[in-house]
FIPABA-359642 format. One line per 5 residues: their letters; for each residue y negated, x, z of N, C-alpha, C, CB. Coordinates in Angstrom, 3 decimals. Glycine has a CB too. Layout:
BEGIN
a = Y:X:Z:Y:X:Z:Y:X:Z:Y:X:Z | ...
//
This chain:
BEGIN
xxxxx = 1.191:0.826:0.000:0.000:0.000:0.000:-1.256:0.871:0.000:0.003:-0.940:1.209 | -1.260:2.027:0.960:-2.257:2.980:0.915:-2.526:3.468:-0.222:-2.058:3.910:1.637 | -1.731:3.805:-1.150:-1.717:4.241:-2.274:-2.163:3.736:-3.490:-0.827:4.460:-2.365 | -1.839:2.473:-3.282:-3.097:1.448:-4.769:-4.281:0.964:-4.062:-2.330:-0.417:-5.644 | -4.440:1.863:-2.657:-6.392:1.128:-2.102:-6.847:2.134:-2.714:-7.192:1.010:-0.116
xxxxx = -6.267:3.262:-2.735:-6.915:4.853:-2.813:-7.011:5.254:-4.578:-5.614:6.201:-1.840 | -6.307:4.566:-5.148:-6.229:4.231:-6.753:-7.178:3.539:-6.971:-5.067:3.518:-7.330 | -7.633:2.410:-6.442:-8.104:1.067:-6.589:-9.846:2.075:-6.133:-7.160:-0.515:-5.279 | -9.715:2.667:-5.186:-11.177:3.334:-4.763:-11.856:4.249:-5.894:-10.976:4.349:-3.394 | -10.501:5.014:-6.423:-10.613:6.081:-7.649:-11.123:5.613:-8.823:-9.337:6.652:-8.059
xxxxx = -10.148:4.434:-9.466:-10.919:3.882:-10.740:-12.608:3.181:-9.694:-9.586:2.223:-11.802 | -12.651:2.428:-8.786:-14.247:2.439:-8.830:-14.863:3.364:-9.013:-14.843:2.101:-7.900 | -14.980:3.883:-8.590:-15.619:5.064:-8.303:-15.881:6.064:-9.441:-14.889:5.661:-7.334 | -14.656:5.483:-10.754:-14.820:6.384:-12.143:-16.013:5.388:-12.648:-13.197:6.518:-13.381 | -15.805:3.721:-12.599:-16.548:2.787:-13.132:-18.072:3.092:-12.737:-16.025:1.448:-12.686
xxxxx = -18.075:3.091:-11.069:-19.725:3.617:-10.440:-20.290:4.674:-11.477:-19.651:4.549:-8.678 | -19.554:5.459:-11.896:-20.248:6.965:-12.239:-20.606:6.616:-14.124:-18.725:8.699:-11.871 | -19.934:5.981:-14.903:-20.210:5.128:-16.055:-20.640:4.689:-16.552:-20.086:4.673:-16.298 | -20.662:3.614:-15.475:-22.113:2.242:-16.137:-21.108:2.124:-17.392:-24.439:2.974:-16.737 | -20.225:1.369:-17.808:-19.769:0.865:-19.326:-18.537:0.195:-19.299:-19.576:2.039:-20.387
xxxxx = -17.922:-0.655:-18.213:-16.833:-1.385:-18.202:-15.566:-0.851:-18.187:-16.890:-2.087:-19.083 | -15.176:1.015:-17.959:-14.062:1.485:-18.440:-13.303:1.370:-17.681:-14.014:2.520:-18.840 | -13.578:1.388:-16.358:-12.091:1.533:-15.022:-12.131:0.053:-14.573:-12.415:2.835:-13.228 | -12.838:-0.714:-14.629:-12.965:-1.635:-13.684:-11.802:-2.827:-13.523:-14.236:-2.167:-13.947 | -10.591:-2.891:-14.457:-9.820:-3.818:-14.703:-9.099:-3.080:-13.771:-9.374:-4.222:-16.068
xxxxx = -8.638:-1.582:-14.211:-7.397:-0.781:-13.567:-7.736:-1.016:-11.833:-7.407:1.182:-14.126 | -9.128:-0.783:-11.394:-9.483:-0.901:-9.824:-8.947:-2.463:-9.336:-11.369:-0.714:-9.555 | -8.975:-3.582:-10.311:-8.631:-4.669:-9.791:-6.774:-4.745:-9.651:-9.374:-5.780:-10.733 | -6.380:-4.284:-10.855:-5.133:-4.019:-11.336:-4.489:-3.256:-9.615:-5.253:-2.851:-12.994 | -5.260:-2.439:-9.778:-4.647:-1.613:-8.507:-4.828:-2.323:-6.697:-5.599:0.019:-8.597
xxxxx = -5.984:-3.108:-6.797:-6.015:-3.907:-5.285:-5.276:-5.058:-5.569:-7.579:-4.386:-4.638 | -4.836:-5.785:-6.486:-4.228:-6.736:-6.595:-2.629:-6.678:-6.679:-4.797:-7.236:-7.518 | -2.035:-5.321:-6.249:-0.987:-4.414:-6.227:-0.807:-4.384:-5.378:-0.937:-3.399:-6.597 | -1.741:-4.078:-4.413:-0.998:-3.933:-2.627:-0.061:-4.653:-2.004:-1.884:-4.167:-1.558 | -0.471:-6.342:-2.184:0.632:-6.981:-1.363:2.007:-6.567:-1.976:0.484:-8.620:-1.344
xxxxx = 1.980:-6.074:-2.973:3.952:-6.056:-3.204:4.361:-4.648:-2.657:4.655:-6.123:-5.245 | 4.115:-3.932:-2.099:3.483:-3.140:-1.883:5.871:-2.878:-1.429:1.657:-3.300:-0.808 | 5.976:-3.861:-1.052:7.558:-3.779:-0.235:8.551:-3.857:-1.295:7.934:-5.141:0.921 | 8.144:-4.177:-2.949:8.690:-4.143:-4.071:9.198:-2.855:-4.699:7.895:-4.688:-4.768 | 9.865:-2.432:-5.484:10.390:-0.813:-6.042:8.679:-0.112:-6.732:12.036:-1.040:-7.813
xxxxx = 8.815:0.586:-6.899:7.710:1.391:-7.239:7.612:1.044:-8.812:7.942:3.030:-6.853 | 8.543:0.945:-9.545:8.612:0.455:-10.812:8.374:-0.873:-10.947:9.723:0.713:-11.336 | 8.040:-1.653:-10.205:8.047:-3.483:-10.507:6.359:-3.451:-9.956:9.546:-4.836:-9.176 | 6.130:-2.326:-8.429:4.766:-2.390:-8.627:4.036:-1.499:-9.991:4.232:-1.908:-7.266 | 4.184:-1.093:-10.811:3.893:-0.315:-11.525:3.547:-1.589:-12.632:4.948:0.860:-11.704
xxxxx = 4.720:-2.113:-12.920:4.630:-3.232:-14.143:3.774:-4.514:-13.841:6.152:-3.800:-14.510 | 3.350:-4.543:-12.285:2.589:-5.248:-11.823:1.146:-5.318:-11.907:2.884:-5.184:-10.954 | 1.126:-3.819:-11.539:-0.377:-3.174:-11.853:-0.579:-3.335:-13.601:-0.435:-1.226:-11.304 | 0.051:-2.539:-14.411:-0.203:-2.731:-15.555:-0.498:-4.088:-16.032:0.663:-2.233:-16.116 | 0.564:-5.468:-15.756:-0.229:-6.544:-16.127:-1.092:-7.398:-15.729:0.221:-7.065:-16.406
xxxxx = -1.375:-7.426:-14.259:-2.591:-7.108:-13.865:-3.908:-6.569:-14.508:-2.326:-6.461:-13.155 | -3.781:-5.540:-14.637:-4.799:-4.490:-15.463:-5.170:-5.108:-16.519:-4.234:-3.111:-15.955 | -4.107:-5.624:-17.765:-4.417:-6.271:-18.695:-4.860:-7.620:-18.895:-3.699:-6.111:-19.192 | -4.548:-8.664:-17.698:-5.069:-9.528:-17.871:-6.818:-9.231:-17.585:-4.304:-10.444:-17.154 | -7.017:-8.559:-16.338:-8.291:-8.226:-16.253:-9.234:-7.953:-17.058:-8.335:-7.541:-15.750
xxxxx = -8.549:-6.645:-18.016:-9.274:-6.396:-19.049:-9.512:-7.460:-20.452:-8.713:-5.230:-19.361 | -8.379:-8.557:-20.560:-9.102:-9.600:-21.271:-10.294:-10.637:-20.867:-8.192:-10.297:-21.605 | -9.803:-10.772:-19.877:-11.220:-11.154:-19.097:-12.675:-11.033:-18.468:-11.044:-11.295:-18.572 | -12.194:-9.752:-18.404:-13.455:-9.469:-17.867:-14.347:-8.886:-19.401:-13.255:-8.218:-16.451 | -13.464:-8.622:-19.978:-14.066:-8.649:-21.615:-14.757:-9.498:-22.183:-13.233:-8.664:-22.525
xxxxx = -13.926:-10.936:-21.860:-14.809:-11.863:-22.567:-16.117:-11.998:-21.942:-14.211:-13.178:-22.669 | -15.838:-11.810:-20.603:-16.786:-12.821:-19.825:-18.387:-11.479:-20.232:-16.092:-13.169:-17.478 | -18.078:-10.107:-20.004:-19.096:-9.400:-20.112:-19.436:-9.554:-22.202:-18.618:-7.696:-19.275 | -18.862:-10.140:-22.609:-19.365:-9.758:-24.111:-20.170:-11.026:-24.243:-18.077:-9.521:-25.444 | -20.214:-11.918:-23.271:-20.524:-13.146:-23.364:-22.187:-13.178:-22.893:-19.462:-14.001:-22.488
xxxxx = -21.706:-12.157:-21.593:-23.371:-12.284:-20.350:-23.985:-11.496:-21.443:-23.496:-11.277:-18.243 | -23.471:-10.570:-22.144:-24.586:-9.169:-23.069:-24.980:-9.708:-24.589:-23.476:-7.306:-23.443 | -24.398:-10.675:-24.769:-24.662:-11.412:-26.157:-26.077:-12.024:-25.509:-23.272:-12.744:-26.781 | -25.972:-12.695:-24.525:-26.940:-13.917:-24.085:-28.376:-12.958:-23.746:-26.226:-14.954:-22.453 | -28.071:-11.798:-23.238:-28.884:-11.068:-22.857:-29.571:-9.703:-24.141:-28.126:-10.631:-21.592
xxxxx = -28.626:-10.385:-25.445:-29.306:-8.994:-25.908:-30.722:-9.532:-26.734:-28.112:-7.969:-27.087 | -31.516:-10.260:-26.355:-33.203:-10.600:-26.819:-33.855:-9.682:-25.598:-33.814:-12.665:-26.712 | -33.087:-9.822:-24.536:-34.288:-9.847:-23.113:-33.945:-8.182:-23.763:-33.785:-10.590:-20.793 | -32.979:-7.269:-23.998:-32.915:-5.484:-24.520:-33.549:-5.711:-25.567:-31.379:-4.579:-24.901 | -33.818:-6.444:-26.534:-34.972:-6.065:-27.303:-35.704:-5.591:-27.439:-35.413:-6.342:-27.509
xxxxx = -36.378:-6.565:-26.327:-38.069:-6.308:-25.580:-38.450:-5.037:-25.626:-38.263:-6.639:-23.935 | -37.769:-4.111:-25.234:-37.447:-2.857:-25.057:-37.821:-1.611:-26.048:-36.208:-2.965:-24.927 | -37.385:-2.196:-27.390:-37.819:-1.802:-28.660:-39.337:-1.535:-28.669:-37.441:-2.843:-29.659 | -40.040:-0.112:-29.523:-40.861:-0.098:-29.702:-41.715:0.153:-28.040:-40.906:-1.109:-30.589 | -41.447:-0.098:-27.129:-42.108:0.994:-25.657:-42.138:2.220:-25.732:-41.367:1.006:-24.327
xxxxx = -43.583:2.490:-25.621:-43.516:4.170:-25.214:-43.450:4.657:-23.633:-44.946:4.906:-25.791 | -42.510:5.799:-23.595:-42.019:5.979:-22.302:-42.366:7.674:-22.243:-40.281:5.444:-22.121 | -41.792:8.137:-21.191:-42.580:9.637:-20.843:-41.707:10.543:-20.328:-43.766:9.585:-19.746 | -41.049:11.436:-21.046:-40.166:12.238:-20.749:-39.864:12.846:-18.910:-40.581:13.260:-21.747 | -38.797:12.321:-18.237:-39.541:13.023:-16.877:-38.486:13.618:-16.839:-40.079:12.247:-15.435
xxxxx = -37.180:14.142:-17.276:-36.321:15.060:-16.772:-35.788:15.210:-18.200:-35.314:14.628:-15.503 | -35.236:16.795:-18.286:-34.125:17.082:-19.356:-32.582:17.278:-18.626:-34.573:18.573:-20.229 | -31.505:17.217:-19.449:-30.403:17.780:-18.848:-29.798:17.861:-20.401:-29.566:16.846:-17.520 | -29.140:18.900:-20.175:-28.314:19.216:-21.690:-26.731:19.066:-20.958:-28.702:21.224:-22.583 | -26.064:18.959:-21.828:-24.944:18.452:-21.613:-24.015:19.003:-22.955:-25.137:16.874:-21.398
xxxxx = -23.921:20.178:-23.186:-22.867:21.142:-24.122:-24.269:20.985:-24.844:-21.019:20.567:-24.956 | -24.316:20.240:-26.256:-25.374:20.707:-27.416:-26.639:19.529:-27.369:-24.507:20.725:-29.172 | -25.732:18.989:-26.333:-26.926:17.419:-26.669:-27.625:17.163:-25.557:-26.160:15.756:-27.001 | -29.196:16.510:-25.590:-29.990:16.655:-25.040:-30.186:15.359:-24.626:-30.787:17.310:-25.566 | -30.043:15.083:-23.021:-29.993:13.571:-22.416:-31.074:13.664:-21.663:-28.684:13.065:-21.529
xxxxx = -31.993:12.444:-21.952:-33.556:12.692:-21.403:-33.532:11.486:-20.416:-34.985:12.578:-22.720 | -33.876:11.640:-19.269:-34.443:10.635:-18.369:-35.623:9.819:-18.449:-34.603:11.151:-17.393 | -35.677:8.651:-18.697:-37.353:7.883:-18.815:-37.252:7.074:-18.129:-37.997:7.222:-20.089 | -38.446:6.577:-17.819:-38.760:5.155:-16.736:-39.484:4.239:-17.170:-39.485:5.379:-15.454 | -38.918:3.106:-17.655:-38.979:1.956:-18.146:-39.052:0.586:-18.001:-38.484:2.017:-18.502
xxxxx = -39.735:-0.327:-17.353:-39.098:-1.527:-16.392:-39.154:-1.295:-15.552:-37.990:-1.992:-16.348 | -39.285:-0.709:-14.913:-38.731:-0.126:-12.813:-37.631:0.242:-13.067:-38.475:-1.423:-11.228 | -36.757:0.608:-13.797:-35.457:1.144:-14.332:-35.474:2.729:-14.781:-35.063:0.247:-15.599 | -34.510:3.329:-14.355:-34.668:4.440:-14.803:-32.924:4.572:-15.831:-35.071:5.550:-13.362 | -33.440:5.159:-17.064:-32.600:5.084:-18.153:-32.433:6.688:-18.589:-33.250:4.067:-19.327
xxxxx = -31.207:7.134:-19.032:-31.351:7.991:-19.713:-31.338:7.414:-21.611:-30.264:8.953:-19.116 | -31.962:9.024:-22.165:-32.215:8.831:-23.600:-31.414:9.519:-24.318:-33.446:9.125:-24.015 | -31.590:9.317:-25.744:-30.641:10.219:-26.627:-32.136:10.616:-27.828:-28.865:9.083:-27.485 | -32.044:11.659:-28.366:-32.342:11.709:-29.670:-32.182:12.751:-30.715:-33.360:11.478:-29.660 | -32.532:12.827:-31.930:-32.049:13.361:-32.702:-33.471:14.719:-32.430:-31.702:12.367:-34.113
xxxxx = -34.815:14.120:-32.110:-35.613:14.877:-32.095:-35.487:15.660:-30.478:-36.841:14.130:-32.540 | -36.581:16.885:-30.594:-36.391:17.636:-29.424:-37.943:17.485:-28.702:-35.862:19.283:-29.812 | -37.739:17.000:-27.456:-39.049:16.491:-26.695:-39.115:17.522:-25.560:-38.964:14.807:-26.070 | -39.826:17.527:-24.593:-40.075:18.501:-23.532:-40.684:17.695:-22.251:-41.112:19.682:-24.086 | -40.813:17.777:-21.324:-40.977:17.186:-19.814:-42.677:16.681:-20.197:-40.728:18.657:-18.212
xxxxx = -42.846:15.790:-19.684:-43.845:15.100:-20.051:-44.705:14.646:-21.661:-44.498:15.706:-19.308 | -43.959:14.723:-22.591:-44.062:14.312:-23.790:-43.805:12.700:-23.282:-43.011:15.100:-24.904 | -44.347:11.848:-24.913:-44.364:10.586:-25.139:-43.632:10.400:-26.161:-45.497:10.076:-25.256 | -42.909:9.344:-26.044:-41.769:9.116:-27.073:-41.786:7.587:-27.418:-40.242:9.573:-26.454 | -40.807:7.131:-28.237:-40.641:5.579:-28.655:-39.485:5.509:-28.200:-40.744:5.060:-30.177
xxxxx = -39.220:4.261:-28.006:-37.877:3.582:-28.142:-37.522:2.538:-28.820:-37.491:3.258:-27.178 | -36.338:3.337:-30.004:-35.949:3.156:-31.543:-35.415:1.741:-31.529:-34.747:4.300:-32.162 | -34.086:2.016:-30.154:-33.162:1.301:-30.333:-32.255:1.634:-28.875:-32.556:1.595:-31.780 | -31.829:0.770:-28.989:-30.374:1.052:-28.029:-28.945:1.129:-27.959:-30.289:0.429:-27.351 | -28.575:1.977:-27.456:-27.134:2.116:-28.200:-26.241:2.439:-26.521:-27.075:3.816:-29.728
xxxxx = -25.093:1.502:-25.921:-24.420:1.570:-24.882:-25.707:1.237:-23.979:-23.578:2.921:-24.700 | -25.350:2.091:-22.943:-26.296:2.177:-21.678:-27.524:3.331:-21.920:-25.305:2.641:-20.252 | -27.920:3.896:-23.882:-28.779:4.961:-23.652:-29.955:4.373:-24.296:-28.309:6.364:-24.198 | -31.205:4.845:-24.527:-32.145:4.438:-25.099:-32.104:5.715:-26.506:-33.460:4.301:-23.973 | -32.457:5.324:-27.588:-32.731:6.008:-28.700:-33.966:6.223:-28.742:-32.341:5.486:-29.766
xxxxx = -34.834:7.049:-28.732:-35.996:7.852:-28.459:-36.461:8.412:-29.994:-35.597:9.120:-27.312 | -37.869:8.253:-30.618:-38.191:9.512:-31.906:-39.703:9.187:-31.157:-37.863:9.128:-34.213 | -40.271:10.404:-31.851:-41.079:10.723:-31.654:-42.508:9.746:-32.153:-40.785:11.832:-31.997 | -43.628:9.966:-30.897:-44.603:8.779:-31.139:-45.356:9.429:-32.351:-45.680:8.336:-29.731 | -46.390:8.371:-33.012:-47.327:8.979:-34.303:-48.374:8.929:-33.792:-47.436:8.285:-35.710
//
């Protein structure tokens, strides 16, 4: 039983660090595992897995549903100029921090900006903002 809380803590905890829907079925998959907990390790296993999968159809629909309804209000978004406040590179690519909304977002772009530059926002793509340069 200890063993799918501590699974169940792990995928959160991958999902917390994400932001993008990837662990969050397996964390349910895995607390919804415990009570059999007195079952063979292989029946909890096949348990968790379909578990997991029903989750992930569901919780699929239901989030493609809230982000459909919501993608006018990310629009809005389009076309704001925002203000470079942190860099971090990450192997070749350059992930920029901006503050937007009372939200703080990271960016992507093709162009190369520097700590307090002004930028646009192109577009959005996942959880990043697409950034080019203002005219």
């Amino acid at each position: 039983m200890l063993t799918w809380f501590i699974i169940g803590l792990l995928f959160l905890g991958v999902e917390l660090l994400t932001f993008g829907l990837i662990s969050i079925w397996f964390a349910f998959g895995a607390f919804l595992t415990m009570p059999f907990y007195s079952f063979s390790l292989q029946y909890q296993f096949y348990i968790f897995v379909f578990i997991s999968l029903i989750s992930l159809i569901l919780i699929r629909k239901i989030a493609l549903k809230y982000f459909k309804t919501n993608s006018k209000e990310l629009n809005r978004i389009t076309k704001k100029e925002v203000t470079i406040d942190y860099i971090e590179l990450k192997g070749t690519q350059r992930i920029y921090t901006v503050y937007l909304d009372s939200k703080t977002w990271q960016a992507i772009s093709s162009e190369i900006f520097e700590i307090g530059d002004h930028a646009i926002v192109e577009k959005i793509i996942g959880n990043k903002l697409v950034l080019i340069k203002k005219l």
